[in-house]
TIMIVO-320714 format. One record per residue: residue in three letters; z, y, x of N, C-alpha, C, CB in turn. Coordinates in steps of 0.02 Angstrom, whole numbers, plus 50000, padded with zeros to 5 digits. Glycine has a CB too. Example, Ala and Ser with C-alpha at 12.3 -4.5 7.8 and 13.67 -1.06 7.14 Angstrom:
! residues 2
ALA503904971650660503904977550615503904983550660504524977650565 SER503544988850642503574994750684503945000250645502864997050704 
This chain:
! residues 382
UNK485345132853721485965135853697486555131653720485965136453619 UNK487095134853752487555130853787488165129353705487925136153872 UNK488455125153706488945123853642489705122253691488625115653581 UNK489925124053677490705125553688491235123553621490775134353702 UNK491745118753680492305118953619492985121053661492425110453576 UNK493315124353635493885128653672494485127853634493715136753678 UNK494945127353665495545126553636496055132853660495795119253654 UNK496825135053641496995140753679496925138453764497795143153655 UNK497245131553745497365129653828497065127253858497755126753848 UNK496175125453834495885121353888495225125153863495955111853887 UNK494895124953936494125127553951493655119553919493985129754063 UNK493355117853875493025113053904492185112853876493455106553888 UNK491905115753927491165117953929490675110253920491005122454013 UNK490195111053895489725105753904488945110853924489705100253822 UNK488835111653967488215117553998487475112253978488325119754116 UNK487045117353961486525112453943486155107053872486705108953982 UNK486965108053827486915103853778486985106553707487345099253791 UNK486455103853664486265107353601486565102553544485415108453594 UNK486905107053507487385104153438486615096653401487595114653351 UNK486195097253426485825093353403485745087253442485315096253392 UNK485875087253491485545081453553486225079253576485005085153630 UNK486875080953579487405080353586487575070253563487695087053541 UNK487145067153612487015059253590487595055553616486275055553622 UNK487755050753603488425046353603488425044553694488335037653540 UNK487825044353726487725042753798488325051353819486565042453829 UNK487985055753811488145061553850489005062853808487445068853839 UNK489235058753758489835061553757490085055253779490105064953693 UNK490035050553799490225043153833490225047853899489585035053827 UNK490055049353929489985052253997490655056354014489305057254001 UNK490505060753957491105068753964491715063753951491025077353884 UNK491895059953897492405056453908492645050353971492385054453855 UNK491975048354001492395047854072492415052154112492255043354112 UNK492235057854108492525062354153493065065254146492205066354164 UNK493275066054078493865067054073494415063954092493905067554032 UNK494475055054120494925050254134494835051254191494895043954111 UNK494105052454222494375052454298494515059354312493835049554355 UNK494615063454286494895071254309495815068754314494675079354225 UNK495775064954257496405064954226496915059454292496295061154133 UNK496355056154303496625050754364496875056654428495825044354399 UNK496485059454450496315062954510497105067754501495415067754508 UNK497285070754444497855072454414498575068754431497705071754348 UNK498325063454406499085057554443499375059054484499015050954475 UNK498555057754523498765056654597499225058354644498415057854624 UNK499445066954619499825068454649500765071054607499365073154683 UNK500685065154581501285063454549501735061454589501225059154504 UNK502455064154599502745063454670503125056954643503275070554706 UNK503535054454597503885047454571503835045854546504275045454559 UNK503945038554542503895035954487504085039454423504175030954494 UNK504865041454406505155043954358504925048854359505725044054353 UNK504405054154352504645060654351504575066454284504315063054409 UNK505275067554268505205070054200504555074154184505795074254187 UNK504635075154113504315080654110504475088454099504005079054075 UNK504175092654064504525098754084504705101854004503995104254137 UNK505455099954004505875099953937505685108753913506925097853956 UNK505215114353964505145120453934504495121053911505305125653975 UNK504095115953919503435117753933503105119453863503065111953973 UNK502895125253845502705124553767502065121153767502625131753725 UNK502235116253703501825111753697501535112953614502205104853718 UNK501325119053614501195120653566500235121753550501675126153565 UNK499675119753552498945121953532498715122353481498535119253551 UNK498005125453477497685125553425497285120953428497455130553411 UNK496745118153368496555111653347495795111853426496255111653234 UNK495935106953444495365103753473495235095753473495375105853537 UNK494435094253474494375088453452494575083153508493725087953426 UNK494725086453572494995082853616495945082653612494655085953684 UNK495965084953562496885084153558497065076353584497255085153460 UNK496755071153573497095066553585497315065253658496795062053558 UNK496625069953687496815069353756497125073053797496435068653783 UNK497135081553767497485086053787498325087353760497055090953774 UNK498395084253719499085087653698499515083553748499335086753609 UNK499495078953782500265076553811500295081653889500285065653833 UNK500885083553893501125086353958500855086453994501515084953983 UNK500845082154026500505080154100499765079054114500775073854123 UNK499525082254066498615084154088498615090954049497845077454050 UNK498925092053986498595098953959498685105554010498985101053885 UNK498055107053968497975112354041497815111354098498455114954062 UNK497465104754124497345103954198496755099954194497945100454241 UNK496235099554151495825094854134495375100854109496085088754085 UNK494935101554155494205104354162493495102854184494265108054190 UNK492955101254133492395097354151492035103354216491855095354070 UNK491645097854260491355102654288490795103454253491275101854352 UNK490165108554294489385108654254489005103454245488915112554284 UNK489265097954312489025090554288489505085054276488595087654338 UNK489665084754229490215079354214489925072954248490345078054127 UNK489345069454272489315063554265489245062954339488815060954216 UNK489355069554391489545069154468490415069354497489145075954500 UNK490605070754439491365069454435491575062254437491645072454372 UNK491235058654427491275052254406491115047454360491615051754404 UNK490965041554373490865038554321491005030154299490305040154318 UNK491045027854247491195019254240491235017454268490975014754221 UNK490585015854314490735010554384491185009654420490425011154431 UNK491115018154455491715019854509492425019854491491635026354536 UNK492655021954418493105018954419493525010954398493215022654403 UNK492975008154368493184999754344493144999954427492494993054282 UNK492644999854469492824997454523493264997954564492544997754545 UNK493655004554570494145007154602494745002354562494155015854595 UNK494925001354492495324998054471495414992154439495475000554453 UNK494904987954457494704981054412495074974654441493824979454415 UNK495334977554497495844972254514496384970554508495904971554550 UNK496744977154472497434981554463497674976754409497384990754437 UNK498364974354412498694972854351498724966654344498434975554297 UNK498724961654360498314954554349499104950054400497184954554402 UNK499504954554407500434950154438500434944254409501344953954408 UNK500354938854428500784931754413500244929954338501894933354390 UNK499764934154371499274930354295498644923554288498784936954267 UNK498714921954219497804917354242497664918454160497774905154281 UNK497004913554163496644913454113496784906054076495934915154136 UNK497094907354032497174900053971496974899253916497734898253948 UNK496414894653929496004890853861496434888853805495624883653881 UNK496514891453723496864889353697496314890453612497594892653718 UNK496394884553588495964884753544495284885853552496154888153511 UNK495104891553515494224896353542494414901253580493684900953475 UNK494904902053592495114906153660495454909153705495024908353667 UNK495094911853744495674913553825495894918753813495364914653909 UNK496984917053821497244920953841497344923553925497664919553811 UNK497674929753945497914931154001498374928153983497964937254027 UNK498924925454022499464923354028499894925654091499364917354022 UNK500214928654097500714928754170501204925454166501014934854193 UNK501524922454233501904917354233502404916254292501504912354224 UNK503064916854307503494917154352504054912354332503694923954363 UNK504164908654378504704900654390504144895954373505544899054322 UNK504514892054363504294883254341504664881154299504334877454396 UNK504224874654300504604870454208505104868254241504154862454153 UNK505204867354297505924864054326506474868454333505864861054396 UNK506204875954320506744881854312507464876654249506184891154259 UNK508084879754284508624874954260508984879454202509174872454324 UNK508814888054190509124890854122508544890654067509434899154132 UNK507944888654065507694886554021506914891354007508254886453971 UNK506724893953959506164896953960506004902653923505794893153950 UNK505874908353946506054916253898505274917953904506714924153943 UNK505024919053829504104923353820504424927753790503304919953766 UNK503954933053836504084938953830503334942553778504234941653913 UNK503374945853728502954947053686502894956353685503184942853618 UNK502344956553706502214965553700501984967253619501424968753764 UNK501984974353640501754978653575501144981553568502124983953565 UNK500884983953515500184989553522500344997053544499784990653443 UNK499885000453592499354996153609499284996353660498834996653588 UNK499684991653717499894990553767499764983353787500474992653766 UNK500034981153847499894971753879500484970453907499234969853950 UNK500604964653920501004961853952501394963954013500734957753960 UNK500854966554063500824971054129501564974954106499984977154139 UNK501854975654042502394979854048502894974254073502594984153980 UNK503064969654093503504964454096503584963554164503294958454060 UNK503144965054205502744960754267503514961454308501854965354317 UNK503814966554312504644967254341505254964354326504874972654333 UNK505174963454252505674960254216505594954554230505704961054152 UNK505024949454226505164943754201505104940954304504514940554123 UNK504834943854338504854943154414505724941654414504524951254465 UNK506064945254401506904943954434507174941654395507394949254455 UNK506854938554313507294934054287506994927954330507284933454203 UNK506564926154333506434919254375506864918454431505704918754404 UNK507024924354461507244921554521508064920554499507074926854591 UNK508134924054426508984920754401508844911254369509394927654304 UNK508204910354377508424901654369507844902054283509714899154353 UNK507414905454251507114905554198506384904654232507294911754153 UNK506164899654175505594898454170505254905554124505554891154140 UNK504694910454136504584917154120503754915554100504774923154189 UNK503604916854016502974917154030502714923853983502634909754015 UNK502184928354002502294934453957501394935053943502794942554003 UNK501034936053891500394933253862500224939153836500414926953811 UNK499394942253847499264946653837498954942753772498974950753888 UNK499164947553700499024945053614498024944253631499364954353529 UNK497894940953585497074940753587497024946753546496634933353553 UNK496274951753574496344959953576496364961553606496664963553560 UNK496864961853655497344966353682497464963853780498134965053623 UNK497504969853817497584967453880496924964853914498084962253876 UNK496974958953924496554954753985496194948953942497124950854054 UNK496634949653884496594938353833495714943153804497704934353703 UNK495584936853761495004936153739494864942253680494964928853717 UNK494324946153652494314952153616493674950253553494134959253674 UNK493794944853516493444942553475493204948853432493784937353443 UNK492504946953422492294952053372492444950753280491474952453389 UNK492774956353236493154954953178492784950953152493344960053134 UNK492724944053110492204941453092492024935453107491824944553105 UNK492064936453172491794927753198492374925353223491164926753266 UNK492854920553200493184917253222493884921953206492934915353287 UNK494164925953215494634931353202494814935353174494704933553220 UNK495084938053121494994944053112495494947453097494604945053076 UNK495914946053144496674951953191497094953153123496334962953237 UNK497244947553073497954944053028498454943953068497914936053000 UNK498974945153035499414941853062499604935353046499824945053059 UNK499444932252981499284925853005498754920853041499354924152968 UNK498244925653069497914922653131498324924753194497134925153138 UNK498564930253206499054928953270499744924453257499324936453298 UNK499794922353220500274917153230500184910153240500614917353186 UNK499484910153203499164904053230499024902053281498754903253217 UNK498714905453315498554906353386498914907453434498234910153395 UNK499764910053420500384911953452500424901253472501154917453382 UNK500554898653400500664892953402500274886553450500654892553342 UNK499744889453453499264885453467499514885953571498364889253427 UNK499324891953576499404894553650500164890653664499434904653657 UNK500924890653650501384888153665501464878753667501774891953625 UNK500884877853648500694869053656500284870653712500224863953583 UNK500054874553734499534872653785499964874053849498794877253780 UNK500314878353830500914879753886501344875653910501324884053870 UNK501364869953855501914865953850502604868353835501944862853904 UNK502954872653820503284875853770503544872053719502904880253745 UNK503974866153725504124862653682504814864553652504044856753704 UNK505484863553708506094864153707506174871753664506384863453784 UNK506964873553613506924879653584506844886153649507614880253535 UNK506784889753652506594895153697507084901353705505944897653675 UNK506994907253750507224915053723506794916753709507514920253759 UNK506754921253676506144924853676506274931953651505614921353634 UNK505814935053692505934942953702505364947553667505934944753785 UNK505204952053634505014955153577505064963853591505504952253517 UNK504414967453604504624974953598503854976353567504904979753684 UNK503934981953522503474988653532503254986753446502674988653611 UNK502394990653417502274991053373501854985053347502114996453371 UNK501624983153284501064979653264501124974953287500504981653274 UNK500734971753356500784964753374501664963253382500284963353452 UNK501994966853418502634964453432503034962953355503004970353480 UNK502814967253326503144964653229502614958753223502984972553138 UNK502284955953228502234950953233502434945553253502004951253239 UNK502484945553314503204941553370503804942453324503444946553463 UNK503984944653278504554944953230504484940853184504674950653201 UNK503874942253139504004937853107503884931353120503844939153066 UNK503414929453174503294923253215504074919153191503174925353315 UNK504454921053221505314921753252505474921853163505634931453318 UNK505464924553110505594922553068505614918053023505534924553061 UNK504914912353049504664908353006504764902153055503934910252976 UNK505044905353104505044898953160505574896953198504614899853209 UNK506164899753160507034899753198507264894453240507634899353144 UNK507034886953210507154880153242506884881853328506614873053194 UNK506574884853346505984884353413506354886353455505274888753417 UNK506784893153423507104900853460507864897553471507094909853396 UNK508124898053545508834897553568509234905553544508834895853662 UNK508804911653586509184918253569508584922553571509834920753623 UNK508634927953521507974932353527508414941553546507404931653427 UNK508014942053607508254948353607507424955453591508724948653697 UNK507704960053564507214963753551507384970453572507054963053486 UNK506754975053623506804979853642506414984053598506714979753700 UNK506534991453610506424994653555505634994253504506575001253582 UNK505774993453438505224989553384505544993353337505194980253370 UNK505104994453283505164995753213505564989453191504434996853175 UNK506084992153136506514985853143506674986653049507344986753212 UNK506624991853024506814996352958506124997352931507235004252973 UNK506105001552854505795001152814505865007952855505874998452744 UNK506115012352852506365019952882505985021252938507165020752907 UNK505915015252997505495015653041505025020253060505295012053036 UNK504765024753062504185030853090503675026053106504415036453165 UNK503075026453079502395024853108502195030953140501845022353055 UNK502075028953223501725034053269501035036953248501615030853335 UNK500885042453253500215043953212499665041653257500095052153192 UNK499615038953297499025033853313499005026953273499075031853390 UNK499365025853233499055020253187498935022453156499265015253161 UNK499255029253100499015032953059498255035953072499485037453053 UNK498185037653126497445040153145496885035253119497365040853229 UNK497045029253151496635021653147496435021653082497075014453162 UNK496865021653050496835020152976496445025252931497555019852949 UNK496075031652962495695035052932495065034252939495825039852939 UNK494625031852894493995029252907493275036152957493775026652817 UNK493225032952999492655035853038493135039353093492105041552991 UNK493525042353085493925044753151494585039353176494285052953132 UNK494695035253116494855029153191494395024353214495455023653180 UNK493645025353212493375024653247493335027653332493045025053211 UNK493305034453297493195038253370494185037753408492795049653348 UNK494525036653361495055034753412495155032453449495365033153409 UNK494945025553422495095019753452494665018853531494895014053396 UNK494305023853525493655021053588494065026753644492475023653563 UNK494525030353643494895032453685495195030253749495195033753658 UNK494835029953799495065026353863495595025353878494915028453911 UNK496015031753882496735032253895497145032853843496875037153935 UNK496955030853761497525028953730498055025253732497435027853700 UNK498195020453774498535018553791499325021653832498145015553808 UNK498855023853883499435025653948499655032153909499085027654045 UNK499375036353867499655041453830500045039153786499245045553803 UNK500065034753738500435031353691501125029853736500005024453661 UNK501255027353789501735026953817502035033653830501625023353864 UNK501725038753862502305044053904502445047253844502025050153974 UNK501945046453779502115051153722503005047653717501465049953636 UNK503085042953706503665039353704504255039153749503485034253701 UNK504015039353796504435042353861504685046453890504325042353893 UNK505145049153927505485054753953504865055154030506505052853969 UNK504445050354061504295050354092503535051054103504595047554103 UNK503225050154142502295051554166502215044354203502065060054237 UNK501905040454197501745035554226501445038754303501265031254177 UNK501465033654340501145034354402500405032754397501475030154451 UNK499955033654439499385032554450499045025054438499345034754508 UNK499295021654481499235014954481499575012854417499515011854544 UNK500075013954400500305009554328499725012054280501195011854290 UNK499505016954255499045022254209498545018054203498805029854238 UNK498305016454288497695013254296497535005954241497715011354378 UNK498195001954272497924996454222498114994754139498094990654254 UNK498635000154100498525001054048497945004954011498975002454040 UNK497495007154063496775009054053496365005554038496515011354094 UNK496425002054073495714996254123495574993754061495954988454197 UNK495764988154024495424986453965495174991953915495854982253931 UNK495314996453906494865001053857494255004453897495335007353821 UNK494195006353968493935006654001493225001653998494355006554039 UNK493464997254002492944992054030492654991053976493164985354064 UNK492584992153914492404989353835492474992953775492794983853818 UNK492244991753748492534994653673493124988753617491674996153620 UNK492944983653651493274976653627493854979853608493404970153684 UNK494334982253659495114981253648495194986653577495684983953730 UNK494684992353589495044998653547494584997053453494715009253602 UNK494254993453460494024988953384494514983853387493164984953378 UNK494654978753422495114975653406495894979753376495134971553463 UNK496094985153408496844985053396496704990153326497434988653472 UNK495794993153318495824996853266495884990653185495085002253275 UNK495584987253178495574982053148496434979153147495014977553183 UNK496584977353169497344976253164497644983053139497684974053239 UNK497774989453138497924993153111497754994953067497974995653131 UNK497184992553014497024994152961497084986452913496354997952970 UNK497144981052955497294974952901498174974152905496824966352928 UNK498794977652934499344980452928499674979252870499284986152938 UNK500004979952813500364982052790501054983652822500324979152750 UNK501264989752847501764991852868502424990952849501664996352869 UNK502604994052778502974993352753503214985452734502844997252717 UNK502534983052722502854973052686503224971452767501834963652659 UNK502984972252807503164968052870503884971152904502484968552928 UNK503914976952887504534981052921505144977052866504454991952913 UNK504864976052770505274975152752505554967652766505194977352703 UNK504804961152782505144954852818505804955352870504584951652860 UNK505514960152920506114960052982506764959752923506134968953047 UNK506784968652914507494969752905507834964852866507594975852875 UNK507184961352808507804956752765507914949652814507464953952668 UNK507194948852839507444941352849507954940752923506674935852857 UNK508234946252947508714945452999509284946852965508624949553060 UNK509534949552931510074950652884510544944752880509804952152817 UNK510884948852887511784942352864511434937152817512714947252794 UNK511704930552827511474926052775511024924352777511474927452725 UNK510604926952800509634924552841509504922952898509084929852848 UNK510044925652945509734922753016510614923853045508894928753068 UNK510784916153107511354914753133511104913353186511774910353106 UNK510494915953216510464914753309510604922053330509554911853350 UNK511114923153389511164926853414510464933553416511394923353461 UNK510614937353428510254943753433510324950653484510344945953373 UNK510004951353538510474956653584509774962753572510714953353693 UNK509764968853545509554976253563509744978853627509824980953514 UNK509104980253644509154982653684508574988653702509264978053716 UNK508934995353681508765000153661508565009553702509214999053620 UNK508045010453706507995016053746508025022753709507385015553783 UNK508945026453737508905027853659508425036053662509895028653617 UNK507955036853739507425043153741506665040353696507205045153839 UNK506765036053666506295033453636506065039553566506585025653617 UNK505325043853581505175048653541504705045053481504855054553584 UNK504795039053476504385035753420504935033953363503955028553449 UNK505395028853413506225026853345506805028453398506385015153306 UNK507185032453352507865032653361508165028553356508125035653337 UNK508805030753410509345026953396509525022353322509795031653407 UNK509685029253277509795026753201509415019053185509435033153145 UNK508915019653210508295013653173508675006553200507235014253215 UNK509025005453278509405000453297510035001353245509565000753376 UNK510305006053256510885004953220511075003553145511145009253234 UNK510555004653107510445002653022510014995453043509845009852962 UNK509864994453091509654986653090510294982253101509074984753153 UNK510724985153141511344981853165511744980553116511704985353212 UNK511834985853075512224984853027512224980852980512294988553007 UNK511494977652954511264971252911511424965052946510484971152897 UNK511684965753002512054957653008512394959753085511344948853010 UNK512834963153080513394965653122513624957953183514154968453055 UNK513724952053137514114945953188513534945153234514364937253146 UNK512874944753223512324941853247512184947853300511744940053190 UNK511974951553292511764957453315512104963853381511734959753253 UNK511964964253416512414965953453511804969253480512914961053488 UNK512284979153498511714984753517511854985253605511894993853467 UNK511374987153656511404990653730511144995553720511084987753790 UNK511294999953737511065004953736510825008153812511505008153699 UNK510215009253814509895011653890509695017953902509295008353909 UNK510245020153945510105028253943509365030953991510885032253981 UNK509085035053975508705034654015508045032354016508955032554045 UNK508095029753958507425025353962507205025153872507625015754004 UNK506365026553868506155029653827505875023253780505705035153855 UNK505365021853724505155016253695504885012653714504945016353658 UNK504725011153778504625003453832505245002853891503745003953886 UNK505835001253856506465002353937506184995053973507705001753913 UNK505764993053981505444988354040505074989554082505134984054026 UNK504464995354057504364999854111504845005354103503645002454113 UNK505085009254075505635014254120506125012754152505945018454089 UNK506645006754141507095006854188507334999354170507615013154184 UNK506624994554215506674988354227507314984054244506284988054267 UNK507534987954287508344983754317508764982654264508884988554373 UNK509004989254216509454988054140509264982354101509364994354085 UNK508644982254087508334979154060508534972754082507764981054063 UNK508444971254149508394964154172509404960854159508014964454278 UNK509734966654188510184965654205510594963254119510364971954254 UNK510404967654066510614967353995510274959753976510294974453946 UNK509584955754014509564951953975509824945654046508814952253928 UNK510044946954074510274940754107510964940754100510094940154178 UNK511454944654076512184945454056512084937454000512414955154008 UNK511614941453935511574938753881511254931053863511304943253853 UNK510794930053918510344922453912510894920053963509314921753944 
């Protein structure tokens, strides 16, 4: 008996397979076939930027592949063949992309363990030293442009994929870790001695979960910090949680979330005015790809969270009267996760300190959408 699941807008057959035998191998399979259909899709993505299509109804009915079908730029174009596992598979693509992504990076022993680290200038750089801190559930790899042409403005640049997450080490919950935020701060601390990271710093701050972490890092640690600039982050109690943490947080199906190959590179364009290119897609893949590590790790961090306590640290502890180091936003205001508003009710809790850019054009990572603003807004300001 063949079993079928259909959505209005997508065919997606499994020929051969019985609601009974339907085993975690044969849907491990169909879901890489779905990434490499979805790759093969890219491919012929003509720019970098290229919008998407502001008519396109983006309207379906429930399928259990929504996570993978609802964004633009695959629904509707993602069809298994009769053999999913001649379409492709793991190997061929870790191998096709296992080299991808890895700009100005290495591997640093710190504590019980290795981060990725990327790294552009030297300690002899003469304006001083800017870490750049990503968000969930994304890596560093978003920086690799930015922090390239601040070095060559005279900054020592170092940008660290969080343990979890990216390329760094993916401890299992339990032994040694278990994805706190006061274990990532520990370990934040630990890694910036090994770096040698002594002198106060800039330091730069975007996205969800780990990057509110990098906040409050920065809250409890003001003496360290010269100027902190922050690109778009939950910053308010008001803040919108994206419903992929919400998903996480439902027991047994953020399981099956989290093991989503391309949650990632979707988490971005959902946010974006734009479609990533092929090659960029590739290596915000590659770690969920290669493992289950990253997508238990960032699920575990989204369920030991408190959202609200931590949104309410930011907003108070940057507030007039709480914090007197400079502050520059710098804000994408196509960002479909936080609005504008969310910078600007942050601004307003300490107006002298705080100071908004606004980046047209560019959606809730303006470092990958429109790197140059980015660079150019933070080399005005450092």
């Amino acid at each position: 008996m063949a079993w079928a699941l259909v959505s209005p807008s997508l065919n997606l057959s499994l020929p051969h397979t019985t609601k009974t035998n339907f085993n975690r191998t044969q849907w491990f399979t169909t879901k890489t076939s779905i990434a490499a259909r979805t790759t093969s899709i890219r491919a012929n993505a003509a720019d970098q930027k290229q919008p998407k299509d502001k008519d396109e109804d983006t309207t379906s009915g429930f399928s259990p592949f929504a996570f993978v079908t609802d964004n633009p730029s695959s629904r509707e174009a993602i069809q298994l063949p009769e053999s999913p596992a001649e379409d492709g598979n793991v190997g061929e693509m870790l191998y096709r992309i296992e080299d991808k992504g890895k700009e100005y990076g290495s591997y640093i022993k710190s504590g019980e363990f290795i981060w990725f680290v990327r790294e552009t200038g030297s300690a002899e750089s003469q304006r001083g030293t800017i870490v750049f801190l990503h968000g969930a559930p994304t890596q560093s790899y978003s920086y690799r442009v930015v922090m390239s042409e601040m070095s060559d403005y005279g900054f020592h640049c170092f940008a660290p994929d969080w343990i979890g997450f990216g390329f760094s080490d993916k401890p299992q919950p339990g032994y040694g870790f278990d994805y706190t935020e006061k274990e990532f701060h520990e370990e934040f601390d630990k890694l910036l001695d090994v770096l040698g990271v002594k002198s106060p710093f800039f330091l730069v701050v975007q996205g969800f979960l780990v990057g509110s972490f990098g906040l409050t890092w920065a809250l409890k640690n003001p003496s360290k910090i010269l100027k902190l600039a922050i690109l778009n982050s939950p910053l308010t109690v008001s803040s919108p949680i994206p419903g992929l943490f919400q998903k996480l947080r439902i027991p047994l199906y953020g399981e099956f979330t989290c093991q989503n190959a391309i949650m990632a590179e979707r988490f971005i364009e959902a946010g974006s005015p734009y479609v990533l290119k092929l090659e960029k897609a590739d290596v915000y893949r590659l770690p969920y790809l290669s493992s289950g590590g990253p997508g238990f790790a960032l699920l575990e961090a989204a369920r030991k969270v408190n959202f609200r306590d931590i949104l309410s640290q930011i907003a108070e502890g940057f507030a007039s009267g709480r914090w007197d180091k400079p502050i520059l936003l710098v804000w994408g205001i196509s960002d479909k996760y936080l609005p504008q508003s969310i910078a600007e009710e942050f601004q307003e809790g300490n107006p002298t300190a705080i100071k908004l850019k606004l980046i047209e054009g560019a959606g809730h990572m303006p470092q990958e959408d429109w790197p140059e603003k980015v660079i150019e807004a933070l080399r005005v300001y450092f």
